[in-house]
C-alpha positions as CSV (number, residue, x, y, z in Angstrom):
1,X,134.6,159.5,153.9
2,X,135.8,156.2,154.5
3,X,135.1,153.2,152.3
4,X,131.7,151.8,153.6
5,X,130.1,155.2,153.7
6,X,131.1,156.9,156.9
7,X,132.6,160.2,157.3
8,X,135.6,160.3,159.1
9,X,136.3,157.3,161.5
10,X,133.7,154.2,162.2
11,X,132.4,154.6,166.0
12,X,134.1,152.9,168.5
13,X,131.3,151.3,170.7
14,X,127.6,150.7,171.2
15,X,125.7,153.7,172.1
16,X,128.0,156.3,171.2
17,X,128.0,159.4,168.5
18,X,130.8,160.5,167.4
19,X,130.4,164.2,167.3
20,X,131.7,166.2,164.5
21,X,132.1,170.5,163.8
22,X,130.4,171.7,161.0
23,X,132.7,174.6,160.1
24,X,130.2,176.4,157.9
25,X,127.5,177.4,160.9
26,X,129.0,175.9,164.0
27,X,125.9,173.1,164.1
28,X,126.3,169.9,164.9
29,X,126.2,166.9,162.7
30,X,126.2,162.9,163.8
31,X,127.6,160.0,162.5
32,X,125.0,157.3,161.5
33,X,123.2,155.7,164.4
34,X,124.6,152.7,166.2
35,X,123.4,149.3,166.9
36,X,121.0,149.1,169.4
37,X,119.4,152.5,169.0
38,X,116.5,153.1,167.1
39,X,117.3,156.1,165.0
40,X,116.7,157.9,161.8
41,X,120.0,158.1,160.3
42,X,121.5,157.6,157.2
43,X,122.7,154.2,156.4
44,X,120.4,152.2,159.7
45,X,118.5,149.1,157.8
46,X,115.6,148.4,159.9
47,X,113.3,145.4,159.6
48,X,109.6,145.5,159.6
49,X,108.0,146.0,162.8
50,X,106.6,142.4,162.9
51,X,110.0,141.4,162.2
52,X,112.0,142.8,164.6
53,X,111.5,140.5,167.7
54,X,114.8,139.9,168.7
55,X,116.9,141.4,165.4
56,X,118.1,144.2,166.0
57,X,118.5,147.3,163.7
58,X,122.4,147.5,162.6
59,X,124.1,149.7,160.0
60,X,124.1,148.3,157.0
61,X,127.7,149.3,156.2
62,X,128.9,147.1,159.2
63,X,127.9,143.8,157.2
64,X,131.1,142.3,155.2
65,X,129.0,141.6,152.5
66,X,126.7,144.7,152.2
67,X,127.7,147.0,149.0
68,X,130.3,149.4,150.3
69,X,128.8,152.8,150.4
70,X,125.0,151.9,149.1
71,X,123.6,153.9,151.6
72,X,125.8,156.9,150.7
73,X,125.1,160.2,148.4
74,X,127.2,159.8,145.6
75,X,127.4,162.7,143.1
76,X,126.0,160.7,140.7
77,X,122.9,160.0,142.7
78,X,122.7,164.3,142.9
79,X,122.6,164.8,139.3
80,X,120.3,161.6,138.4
81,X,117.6,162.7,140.9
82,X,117.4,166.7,141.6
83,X,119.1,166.7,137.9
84,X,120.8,170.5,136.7
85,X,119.3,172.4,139.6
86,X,121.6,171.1,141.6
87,X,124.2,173.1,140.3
88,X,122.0,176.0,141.5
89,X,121.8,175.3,145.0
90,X,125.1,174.3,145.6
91,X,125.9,177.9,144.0
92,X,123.6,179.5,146.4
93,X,125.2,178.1,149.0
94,X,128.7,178.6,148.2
95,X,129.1,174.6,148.0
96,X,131.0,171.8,146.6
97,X,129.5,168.9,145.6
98,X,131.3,167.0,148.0
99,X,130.8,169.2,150.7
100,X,127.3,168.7,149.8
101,X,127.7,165.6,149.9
102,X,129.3,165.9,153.5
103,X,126.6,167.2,154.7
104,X,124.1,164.8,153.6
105,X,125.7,161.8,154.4
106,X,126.2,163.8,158.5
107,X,123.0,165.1,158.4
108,X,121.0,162.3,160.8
109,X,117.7,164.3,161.2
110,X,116.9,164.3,157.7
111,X,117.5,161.1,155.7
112,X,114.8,158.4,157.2
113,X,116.0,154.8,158.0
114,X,115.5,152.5,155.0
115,X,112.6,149.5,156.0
116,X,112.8,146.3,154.8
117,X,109.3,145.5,152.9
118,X,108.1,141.8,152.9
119,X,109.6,140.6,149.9
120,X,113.1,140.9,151.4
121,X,113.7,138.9,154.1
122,X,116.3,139.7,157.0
123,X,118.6,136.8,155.4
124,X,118.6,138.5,152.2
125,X,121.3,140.8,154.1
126,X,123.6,138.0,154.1
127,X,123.8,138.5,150.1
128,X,121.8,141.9,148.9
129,X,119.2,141.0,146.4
130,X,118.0,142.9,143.5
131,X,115.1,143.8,145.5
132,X,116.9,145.7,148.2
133,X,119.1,147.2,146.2
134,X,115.9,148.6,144.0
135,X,114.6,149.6,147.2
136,X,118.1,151.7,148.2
137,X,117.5,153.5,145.0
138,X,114.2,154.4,145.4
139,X,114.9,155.1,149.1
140,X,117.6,157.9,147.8
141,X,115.0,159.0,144.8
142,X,111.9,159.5,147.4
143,X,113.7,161.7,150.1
144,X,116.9,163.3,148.6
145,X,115.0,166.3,147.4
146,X,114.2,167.3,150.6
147,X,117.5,166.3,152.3
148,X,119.0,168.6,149.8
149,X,116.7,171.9,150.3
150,X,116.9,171.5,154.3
151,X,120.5,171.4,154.1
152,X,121.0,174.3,151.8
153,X,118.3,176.2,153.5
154,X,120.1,175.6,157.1
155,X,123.1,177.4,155.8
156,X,121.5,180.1,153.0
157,X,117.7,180.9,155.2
158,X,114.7,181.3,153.0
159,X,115.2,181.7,149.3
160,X,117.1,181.0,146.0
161,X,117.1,177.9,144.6
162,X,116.2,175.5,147.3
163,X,113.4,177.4,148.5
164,X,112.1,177.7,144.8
165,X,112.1,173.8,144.9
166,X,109.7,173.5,148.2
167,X,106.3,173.9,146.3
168,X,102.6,173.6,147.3
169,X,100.4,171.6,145.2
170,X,96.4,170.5,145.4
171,X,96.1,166.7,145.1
172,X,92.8,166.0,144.1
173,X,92.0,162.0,144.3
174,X,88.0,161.7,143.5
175,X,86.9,165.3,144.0
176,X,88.6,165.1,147.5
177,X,91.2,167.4,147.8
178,X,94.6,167.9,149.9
179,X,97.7,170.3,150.2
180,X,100.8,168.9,149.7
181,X,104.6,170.6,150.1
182,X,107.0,168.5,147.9
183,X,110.4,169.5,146.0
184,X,109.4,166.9,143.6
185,X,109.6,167.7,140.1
186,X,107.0,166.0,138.3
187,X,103.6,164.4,138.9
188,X,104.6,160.9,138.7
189,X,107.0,162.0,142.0
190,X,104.3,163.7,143.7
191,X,101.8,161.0,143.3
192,X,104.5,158.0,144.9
193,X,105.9,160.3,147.5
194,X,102.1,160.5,148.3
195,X,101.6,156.6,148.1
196,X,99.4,157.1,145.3
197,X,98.9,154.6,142.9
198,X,98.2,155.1,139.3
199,X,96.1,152.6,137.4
200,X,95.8,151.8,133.8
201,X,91.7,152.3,134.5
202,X,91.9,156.0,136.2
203,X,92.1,159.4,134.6
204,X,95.1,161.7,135.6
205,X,95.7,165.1,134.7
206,X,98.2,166.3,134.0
207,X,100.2,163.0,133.1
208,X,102.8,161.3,134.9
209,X,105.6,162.9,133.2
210,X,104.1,166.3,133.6
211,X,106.3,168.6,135.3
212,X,104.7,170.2,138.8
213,X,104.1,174.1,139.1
214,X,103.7,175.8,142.4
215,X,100.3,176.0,142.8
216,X,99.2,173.5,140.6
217,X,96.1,171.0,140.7
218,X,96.8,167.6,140.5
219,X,93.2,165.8,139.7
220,X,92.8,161.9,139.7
221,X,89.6,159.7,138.9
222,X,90.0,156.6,139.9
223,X,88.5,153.8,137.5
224,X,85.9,152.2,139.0
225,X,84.5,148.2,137.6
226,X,81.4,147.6,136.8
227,X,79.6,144.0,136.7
228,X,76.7,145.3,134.4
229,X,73.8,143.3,133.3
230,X,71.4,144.4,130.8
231,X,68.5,142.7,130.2
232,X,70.5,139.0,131.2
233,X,73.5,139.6,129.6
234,X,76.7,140.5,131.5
235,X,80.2,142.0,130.7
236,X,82.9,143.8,132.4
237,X,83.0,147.8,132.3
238,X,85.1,150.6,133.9
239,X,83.7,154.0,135.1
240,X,85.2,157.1,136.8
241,X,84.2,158.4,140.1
242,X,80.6,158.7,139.2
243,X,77.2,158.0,140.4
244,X,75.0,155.1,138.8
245,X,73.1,157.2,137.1
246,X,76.0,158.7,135.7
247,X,77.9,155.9,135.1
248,X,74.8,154.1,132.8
249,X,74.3,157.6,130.7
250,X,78.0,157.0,130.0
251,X,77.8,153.6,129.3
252,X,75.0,154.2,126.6
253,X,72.9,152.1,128.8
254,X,69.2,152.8,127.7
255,X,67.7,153.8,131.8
256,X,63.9,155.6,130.8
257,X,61.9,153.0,132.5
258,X,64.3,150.8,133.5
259,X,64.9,148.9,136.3
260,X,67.9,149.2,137.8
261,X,69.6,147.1,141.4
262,X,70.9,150.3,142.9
263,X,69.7,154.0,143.4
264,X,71.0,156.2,140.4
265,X,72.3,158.5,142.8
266,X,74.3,156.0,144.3
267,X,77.9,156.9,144.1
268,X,79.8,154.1,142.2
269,X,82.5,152.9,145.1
270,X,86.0,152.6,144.5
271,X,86.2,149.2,145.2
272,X,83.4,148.2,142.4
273,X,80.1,147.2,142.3
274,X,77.5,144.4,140.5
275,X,74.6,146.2,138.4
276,X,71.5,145.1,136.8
277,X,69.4,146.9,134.5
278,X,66.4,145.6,133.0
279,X,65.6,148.1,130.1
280,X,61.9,148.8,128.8
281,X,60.6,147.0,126.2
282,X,57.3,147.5,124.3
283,X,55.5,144.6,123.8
284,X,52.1,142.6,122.4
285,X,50.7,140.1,124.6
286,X,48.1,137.9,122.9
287,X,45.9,136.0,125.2
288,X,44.0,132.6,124.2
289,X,40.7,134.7,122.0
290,X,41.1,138.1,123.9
291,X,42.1,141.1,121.6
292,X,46.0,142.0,121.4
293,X,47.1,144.2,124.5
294,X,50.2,146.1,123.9
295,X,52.5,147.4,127.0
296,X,55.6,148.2,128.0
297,X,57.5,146.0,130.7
298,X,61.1,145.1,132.2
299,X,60.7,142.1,132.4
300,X,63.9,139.7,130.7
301,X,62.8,136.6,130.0
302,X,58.4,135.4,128.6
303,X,58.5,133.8,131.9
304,X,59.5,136.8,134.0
305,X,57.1,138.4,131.8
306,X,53.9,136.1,132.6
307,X,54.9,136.2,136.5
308,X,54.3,140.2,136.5
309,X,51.2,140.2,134.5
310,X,49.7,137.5,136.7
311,X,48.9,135.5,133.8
312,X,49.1,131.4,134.8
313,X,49.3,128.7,132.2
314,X,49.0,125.1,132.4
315,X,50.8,122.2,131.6
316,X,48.0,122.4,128.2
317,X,48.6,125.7,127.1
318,X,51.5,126.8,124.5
319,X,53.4,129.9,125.0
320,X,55.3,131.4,122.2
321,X,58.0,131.8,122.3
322,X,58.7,129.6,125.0
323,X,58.6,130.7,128.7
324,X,62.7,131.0,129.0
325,X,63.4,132.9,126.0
326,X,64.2,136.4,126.0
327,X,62.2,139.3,125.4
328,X,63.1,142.0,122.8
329,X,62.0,145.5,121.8
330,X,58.4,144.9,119.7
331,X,58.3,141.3,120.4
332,X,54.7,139.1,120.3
333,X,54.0,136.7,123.2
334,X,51.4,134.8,122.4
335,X,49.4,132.1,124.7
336,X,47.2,129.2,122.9
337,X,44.8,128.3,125.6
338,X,43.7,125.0,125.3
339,X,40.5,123.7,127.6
340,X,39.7,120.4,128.3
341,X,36.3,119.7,130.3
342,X,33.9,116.8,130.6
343,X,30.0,117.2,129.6
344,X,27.6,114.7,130.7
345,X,25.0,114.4,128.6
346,X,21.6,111.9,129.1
347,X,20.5,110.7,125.9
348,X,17.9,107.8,124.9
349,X,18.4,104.1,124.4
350,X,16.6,102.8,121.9
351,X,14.5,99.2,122.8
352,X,16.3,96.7,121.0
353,X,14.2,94.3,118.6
354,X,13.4,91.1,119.5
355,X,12.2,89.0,116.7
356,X,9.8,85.4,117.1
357,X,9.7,83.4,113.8
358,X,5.8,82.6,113.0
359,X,5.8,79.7,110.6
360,X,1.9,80.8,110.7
361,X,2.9,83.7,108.9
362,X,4.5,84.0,105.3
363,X,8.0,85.6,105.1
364,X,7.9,89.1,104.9
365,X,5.1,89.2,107.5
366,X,5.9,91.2,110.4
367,X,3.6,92.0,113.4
368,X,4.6,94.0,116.6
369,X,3.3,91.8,119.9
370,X,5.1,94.1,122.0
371,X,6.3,97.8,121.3
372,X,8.9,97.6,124.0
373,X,10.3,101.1,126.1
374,X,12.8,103.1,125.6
375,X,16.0,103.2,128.3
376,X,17.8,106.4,129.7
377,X,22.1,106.5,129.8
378,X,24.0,109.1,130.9
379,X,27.4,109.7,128.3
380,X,30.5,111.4,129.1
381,X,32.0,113.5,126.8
382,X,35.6,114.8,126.3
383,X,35.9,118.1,124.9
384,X,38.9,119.9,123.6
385,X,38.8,123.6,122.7
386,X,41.6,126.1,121.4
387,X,41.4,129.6,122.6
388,X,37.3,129.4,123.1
389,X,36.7,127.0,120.8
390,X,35.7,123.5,120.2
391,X,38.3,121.9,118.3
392,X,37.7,118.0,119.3
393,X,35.0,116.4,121.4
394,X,34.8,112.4,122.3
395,X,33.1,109.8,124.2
396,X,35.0,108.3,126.8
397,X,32.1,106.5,128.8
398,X,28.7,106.3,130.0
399,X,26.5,104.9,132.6
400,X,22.5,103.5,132.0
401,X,20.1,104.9,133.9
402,X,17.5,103.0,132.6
403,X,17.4,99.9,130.9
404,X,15.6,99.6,127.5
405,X,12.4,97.0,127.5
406,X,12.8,94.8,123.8
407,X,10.2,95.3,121.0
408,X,9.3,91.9,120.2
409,X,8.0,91.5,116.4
410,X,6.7,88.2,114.8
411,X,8.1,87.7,111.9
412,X,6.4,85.5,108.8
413,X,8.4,81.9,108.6
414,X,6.2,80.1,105.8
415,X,7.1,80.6,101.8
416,X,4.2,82.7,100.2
417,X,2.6,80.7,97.3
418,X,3.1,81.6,94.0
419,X,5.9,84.1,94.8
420,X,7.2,83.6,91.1
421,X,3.8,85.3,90.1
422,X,4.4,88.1,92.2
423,X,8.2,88.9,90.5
424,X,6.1,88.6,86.9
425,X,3.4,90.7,88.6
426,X,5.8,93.3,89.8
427,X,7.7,93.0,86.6
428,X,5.0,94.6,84.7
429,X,3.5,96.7,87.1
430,X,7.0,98.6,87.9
431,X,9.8,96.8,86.0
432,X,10.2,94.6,88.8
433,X,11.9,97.3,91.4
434,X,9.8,96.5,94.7
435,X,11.1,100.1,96.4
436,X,10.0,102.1,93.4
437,X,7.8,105.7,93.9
438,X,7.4,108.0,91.0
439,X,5.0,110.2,92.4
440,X,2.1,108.9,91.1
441,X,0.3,107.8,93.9
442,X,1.9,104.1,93.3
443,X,4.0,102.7,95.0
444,X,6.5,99.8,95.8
445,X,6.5,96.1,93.0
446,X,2.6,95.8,92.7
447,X,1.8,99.3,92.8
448,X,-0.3,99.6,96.1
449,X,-2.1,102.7,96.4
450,X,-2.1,104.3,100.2
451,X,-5.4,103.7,101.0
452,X,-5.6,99.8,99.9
453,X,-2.0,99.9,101.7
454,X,-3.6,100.5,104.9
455,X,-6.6,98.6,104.6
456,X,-4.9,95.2,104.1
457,X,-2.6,95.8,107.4
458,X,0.3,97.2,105.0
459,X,1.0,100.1,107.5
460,X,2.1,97.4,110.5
461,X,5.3,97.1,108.1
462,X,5.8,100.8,106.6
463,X,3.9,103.8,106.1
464,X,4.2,103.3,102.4
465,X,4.4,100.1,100.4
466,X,7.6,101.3,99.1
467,X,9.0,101.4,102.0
468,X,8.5,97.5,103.2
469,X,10.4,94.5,101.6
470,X,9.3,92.5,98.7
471,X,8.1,90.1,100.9
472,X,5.9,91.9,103.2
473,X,4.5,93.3,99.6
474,X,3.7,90.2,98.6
475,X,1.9,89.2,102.1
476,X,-0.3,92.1,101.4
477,X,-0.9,91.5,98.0
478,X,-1.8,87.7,98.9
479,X,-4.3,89.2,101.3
480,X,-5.6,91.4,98.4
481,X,-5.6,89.1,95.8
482,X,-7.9,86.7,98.4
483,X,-10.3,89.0,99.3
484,X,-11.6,89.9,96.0
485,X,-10.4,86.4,94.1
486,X,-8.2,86.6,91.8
487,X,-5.6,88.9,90.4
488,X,-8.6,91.8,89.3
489,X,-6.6,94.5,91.4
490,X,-3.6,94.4,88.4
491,X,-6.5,94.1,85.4
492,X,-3.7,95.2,82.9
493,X,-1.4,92.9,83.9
494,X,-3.0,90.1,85.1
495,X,-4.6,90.0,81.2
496,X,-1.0,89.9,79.9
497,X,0.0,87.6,81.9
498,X,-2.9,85.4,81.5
499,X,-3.5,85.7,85.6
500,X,-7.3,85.3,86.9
């Protein structure tokens, strides 16, 4: 081997193998590929395929600067990666480790080229980066297994050791299963020679580390996110390979009665899905006056709520609590209904009084010329009421129909004589309170009785003497006193007070 990782000499030109004996079974074994041939052999770097154009694949161990050997089997490499088995195979067939080593390193059937991946670029060749030379080593891990086993098994046949590491194992990703043949050791290996990612979300069994048995089930369930909102509020949460349904029951997601954005039967993809769940609430709705109504909804929000029950408010109403708050288990929603409407009512107008002064007559005198009529108006009436009822009602305008006619009364304008003897009168007669009425069938300063009341005209001012003012009492008493001449209608008094 010389010191860049060829066995024997370097070819000599383009497009050339160099052909080499094996002396073990008489097959024959190549020298890594040349430049300008596209070839799976050991130690050919080969760009990606949209970065070939004009580059052209060339062995690595041609570059000045290239690590001598990196693409070479070292013993090293055979103990790191197929570890103390490989004592056992090279025993079976009658090998040395560098013969082994040989072998490998001739073998250009079995080892594939090593591809550059997009995070090393072709000038990276110029100086190898710690990205390609991570990628040599994982390019020797991945494939060296099976190098080893074909080679031993092209010079022992079926059995021993290296046919012992060729083992079939189910790969089960998400219920879907496949066979794989690998002479990998542990489930980790199986799993990247597979290009199977593990992430921190899924559920693999056995672990990584596990070792791998012939016949063995490997079983992943890949985590799945789930946007989930319940009942408005959101948060982040990760699933197996499950259905909805599923995936709520083990996310202790209350579902009888629920709403809920997708089918419960849908399967929960691997890529993730948004999911809204509107649990089932019971509730009491109270309405304006109506009785209480409980009931059981989805709804998130009072407003939500009050949308799916048909129930409308207006801009007068109050809703508690208000129309964007949330809804809980056992909550009250209660709507004040307030009404406002306009009643129209016709109601009378009373004749207004109109009053002629009558120096003819003495003051107190009053005497209807005219009894006037009565007007119509129509008045408009504001009124507020709270959940049936009337809580406010006012007048905000009206409208005559009909105009009132005046009453006109003539009123007395001339001093009544004497009026000083009518106070002394009325001072014995009743203490000299002109409104006074104890029952007795006497009434008002002078003590009129109904029927001399009437007679003298009293009832054009009142019913009862009581009732008119000390004047028109002492207009009627003037009249009285006239007619029968003197002051003999108050005998008591009149004597007292030396009145004839």
């Amino acid at each position: 081997m010389n010191e860049r990782g060829y066995l024997g000499e370097q070819p000599s030109g383009h497009g050339q193998h160099a052909r080499r004996e094996n002396t073990l079974d008489g097959t024959d074994w190549f020298t890594p590929a040349v430049p300008g041939e596209r070839h799976t052999a050991v130690g050919v770097l080969e760009p990606p395929e949209e970065r070939t154009g004009n580059i052209p694949p060339y062995p690595a161990q041609d570059h000045p600067s290239f690590p001598p050997g990196a693409l070479s089997i070292t013993p090293q490499d055979l103990y790191e990666i197929i570890g103390p088995d490989v004592e056992d195979l090279m025993a079976d067939a009658d090998l040395e480790v560098d013969e082994l080593i040989r072998l490998l390193n001739a073998e250009t059937t079995v080892m594939p080229p090593l591809p550059l991946s997009d995070s090393i670029s072709y000038e990276d060749l110029e100086a190898p980066s710690p990205e390609l030379s991570e990628a040599i080593g994982t390019w020797k891990r991945r494939f060296l297994k099976s190098a080893v086993a074909a080679v031993i098994l092209s010079i022992t046949g079926a059995g021993g050791a290296a046919a012992a590491m060729d083992k079939s194992v189910t790969v089960e990703v998400d219920g879907k299963e496949r066979e794989v043949s690998t002479y990998e050791s542990t489930v980790g290996e199986v799993l990247e020679d597979e290009g199977i990612e593990v992430d921190k979300h899924d559920a693999l069994s056995p672990s990584l580390g596990s070792k791998v048995e012939h016949g063995e089930t490997i079983s992943l369930d890949r985590g799945r996110k789930i946007e989930l909102t319940v009942d408005g509020q959101t948060r982040e949460e990760w699933v197996r390979s499950v259905t909805v349904g599923q995936a709520l029951r083990q996310l202790g997601v209350p579902t009888d009665g629920a709403s809920v954005s997708a089918k419960r039967t849908m399967p929960v993809p691997e890529e993730g899905m948004s999911l809204e769940v509107k649990t089932a609430k019971s509730i009491t709705i109270v309405d304006g006056g109506d009785k209480p109504r409980q009931l059981t909804t989805t709804a998130v929000t009072v407003e939500e709520l009050l949308d799916k029950q048909g129930l409308r408010v207006d801009e007068n109403d109050e809703v508690t609590p208000g129309s964007g708050k949330r809804i809980s288990e056992g909550a009250e929603v209660r709507i004040d209904r307030t009404g406002i409407s306009t009643v129209n009512v016709r109601e009378k107008i009373e004749p207004p009084v109109k009053e002629i002064v009558d120096d003819s007559m003495f003051k107190g005198e009053r005497r209807v010329e005219k009894q006037g009529t009565a007007g119509e108006k129509i008045v408009f009436t504001r009124v507020t009421t709270r959940n049936g009822e009337e809580v406010k009602r006012e007048t905000v305008g009206e409208k005559v129909v009909t105009e009132a006619e005046p009453k006109v009364v003539r009123v007395g304008g001339k001093q009544p004589p004497n009026s000083g003897v009518w106070d002394k009168l009325a001072e014995c007669e009743s203490g000299g309170n002109w409104h006074i009425n104890t029952g007795n069938g006497y009434y008002g300063g002078v003590q009129f009785n109904k029927s001399t009341w009437d007679a003298y005209g009293g009832d054009q001012y009142a019913a009862y003497p009581h009732q008119a003012s000390r004047e028109q009492q002492i207009a009627i008493a003037t009249k009285l006193r006239d007619a029968r001449g003197g002051y003999g209608a108050w005998p008591s008094c009149s004597s007292q007070l030396g009145l004839t």
